[in-house]
C-alpha positions in Angstrom: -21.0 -3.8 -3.5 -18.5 -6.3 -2.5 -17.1 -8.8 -5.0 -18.2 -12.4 -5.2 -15.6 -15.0 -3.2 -13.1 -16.5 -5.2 -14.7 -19.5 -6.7 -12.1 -23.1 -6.1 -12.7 -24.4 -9.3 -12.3 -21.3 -11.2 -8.8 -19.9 -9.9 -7.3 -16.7 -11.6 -4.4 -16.8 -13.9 -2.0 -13.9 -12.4 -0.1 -11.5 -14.7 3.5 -10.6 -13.5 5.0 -7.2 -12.7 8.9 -7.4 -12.8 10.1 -4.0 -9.9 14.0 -3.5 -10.4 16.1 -4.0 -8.0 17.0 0.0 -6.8 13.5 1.6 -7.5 12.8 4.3 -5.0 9.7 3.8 -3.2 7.8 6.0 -0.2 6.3 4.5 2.9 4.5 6.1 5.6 4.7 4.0 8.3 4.2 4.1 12.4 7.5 5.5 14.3 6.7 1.5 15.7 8.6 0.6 12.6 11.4 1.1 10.8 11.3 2.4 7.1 12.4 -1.3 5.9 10.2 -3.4 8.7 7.1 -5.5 8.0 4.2 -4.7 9.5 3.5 -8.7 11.6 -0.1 -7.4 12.6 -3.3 -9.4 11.2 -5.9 -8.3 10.7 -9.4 -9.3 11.8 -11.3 -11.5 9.3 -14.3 -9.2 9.4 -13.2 -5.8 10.4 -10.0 -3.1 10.5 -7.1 -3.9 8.6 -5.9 -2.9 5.5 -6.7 -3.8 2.2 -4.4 -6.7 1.3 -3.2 -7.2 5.1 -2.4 -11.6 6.4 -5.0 -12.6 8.6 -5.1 -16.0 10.6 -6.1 -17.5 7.7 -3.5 -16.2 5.7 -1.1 -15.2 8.2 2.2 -12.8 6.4 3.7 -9.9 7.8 3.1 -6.7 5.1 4.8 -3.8 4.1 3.0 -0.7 1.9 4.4 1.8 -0.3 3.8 4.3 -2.5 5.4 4.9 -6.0 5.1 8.8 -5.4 5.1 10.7 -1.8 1.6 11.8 -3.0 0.6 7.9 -3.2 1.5 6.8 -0.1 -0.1 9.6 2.1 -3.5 9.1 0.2 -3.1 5.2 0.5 -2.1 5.7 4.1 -4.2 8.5 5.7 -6.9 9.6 2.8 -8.5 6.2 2.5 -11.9 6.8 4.1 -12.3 10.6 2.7 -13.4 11.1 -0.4 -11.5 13.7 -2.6 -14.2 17.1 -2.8 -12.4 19.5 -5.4 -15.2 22.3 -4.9 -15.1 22.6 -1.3 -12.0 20.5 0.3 -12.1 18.4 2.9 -10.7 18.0 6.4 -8.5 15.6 7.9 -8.5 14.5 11.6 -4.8 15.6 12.9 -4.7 12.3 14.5 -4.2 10.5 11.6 -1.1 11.8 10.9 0.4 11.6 14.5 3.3 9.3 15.4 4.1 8.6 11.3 6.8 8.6 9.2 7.4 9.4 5.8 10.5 7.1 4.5 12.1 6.5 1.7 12.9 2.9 0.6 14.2 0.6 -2.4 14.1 -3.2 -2.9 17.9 -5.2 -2.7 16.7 -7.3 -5.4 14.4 -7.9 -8.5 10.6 -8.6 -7.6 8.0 -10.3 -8.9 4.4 -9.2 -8.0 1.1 -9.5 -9.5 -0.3 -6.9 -12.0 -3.4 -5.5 -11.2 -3.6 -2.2 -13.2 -6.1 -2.9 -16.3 -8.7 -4.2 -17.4 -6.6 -7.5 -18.9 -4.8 -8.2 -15.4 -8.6 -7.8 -13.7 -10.1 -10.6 -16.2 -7.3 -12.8 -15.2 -8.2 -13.2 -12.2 -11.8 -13.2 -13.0 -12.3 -9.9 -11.1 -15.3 -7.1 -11.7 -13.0 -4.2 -13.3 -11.2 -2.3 -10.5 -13.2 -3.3 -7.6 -10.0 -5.0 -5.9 -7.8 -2.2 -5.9 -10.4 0.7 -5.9 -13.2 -0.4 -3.2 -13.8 1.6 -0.2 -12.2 0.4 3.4 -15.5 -1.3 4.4 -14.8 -3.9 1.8 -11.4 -4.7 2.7 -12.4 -7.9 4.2 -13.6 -9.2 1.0 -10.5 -7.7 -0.6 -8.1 -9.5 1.8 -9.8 -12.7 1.2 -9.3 -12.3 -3.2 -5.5 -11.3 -1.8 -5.1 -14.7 -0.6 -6.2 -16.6 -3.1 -4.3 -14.6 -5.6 -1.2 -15.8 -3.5 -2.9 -19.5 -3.9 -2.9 -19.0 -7.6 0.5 -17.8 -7.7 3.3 -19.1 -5.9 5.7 -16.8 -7.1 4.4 -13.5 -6.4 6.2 -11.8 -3.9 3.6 -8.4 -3.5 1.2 -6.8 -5.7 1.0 -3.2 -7.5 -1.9 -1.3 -8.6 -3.2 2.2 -9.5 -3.8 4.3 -6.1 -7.6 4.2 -5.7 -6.9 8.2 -4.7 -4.1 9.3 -6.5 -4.0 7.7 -9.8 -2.5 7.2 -12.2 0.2 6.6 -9.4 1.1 2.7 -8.5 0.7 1.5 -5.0 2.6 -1.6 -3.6 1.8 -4.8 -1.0 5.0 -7.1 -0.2 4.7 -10.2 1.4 7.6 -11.3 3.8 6.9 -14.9 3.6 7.9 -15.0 -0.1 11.2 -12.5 0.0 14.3 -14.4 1.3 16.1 -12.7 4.0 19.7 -13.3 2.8 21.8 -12.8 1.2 20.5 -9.2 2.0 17.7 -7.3 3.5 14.6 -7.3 0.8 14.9 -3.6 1.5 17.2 -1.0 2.6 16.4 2.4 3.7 17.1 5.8 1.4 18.6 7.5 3.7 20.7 10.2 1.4 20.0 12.6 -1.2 16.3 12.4 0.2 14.2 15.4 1.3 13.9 14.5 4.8 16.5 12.0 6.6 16.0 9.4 9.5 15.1 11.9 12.5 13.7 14.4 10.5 10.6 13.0 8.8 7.8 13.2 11.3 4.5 14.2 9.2 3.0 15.7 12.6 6.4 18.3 13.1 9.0 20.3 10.8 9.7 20.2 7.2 8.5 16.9 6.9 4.9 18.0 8.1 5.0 21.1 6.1 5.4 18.8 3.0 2.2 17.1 4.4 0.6 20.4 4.1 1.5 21.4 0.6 0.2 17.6 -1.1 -3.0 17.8 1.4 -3.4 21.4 0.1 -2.9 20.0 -3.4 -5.6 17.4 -3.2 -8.0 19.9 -1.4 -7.5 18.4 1.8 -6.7 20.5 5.1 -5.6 19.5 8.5 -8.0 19.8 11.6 -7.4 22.5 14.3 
């Protein structure tokens, strides 16, 4: 069951999450965009989307990642499958078709909002976990509590919290209205000492889809025919 709407006279009171400047995150992403590229795309008040995505009423362009290679393909492809450790379960190829897997890092210290226990959820006078941890059908909701997190605090420039799929692992949300452009990019590609470099990290092709293979096969999902 979806959480309550954020409640105007009651706002939340934000805890903040300082990410260094350097920290190597993953993305999977659409070969539409580069590893470092925000996403511009909103999302539909009511439907589709992702879970902290701008919409019309919110409007930001968005960029996800994942704290371990693992994160970010359960965040980005696993979302609507439940994990099944007796009996596995399998993914539809198309899912993983014209993606990425990146490797990025942030130019410059960020602040986001914590949302990882119990304290940062009765901040912002949340039901424990349900933000981060709700299925895809309530991301509507979810994008709505987003926004007004980003009323309530000014200064946050994304969010973490613990993958609803792959926890303990942290997933991240930036916003690009609230990184400054320059001096420098807010992110920069990794694009050395990295398993798969720029032209080699298709997930549907190669090494990089064979890595695919062996975390799927490690959380008991398989590929369709």
């Amino acid at each position: 069951m979806a959480q309550l709407p954020p409640i105007p006279s009651v706002p939340g009171r934000p805890q903040k999450y300082l990410l260094n400047a350097g920290t190597r995150l993953t993305r999977i992403h659409s070969i539409r965009f580069l590893a470092a590229t925000f996403n511009p795309t909103l999302a539909e008040a009511d439907s589709g989307g992702g879970r902290f995505d701008g919409t019309a009423e919110d409007p930001y362009g968005f960029l996800y990642a994942g704290g371990t290679d693992a994160c970010a393909i359960s965040e980005a492809v696993l979302r609507d499958y439940e994990l099944d450790p007796a009996g596995g379960r399998l993914l539809p190829r198309v899912l993983t078709q014209d993606k990425l897997i990146s490797w990025i890092r942030p130019t410059f210290d960020m602040t986001l909002v914590k949302i990882l226990d119990a304290q940062d959820f009765g901040a912002l006078q949340l039901s424990p976990s349900w933000l981060s941890q709700s299925p895809s059908s309530d991301y509507p909701h979810t994008r709505g509590w987003c926004h007004a997190i980003r009323q309530w605090a000014g200064w946050a420039q994304g969010l973490v919290w613990t993958s609803r799929l792959n926890p303990p692992a942290q997933a991240f949300v930036f916003f690009d209205d609230r990184l400054p452009a320059n001096p420098s990019s807010p992110f920069e590609e990794v694009a050395t000492a990295v398993p798969y470099p720029p032209g080699t990290n298709r997930l549907d092709i190669g090494a990089a889809h064979n890595h695919l293979l062996a975390i799927l096969g490690d959380l008991h999902f398989s590929l369709s025919p």
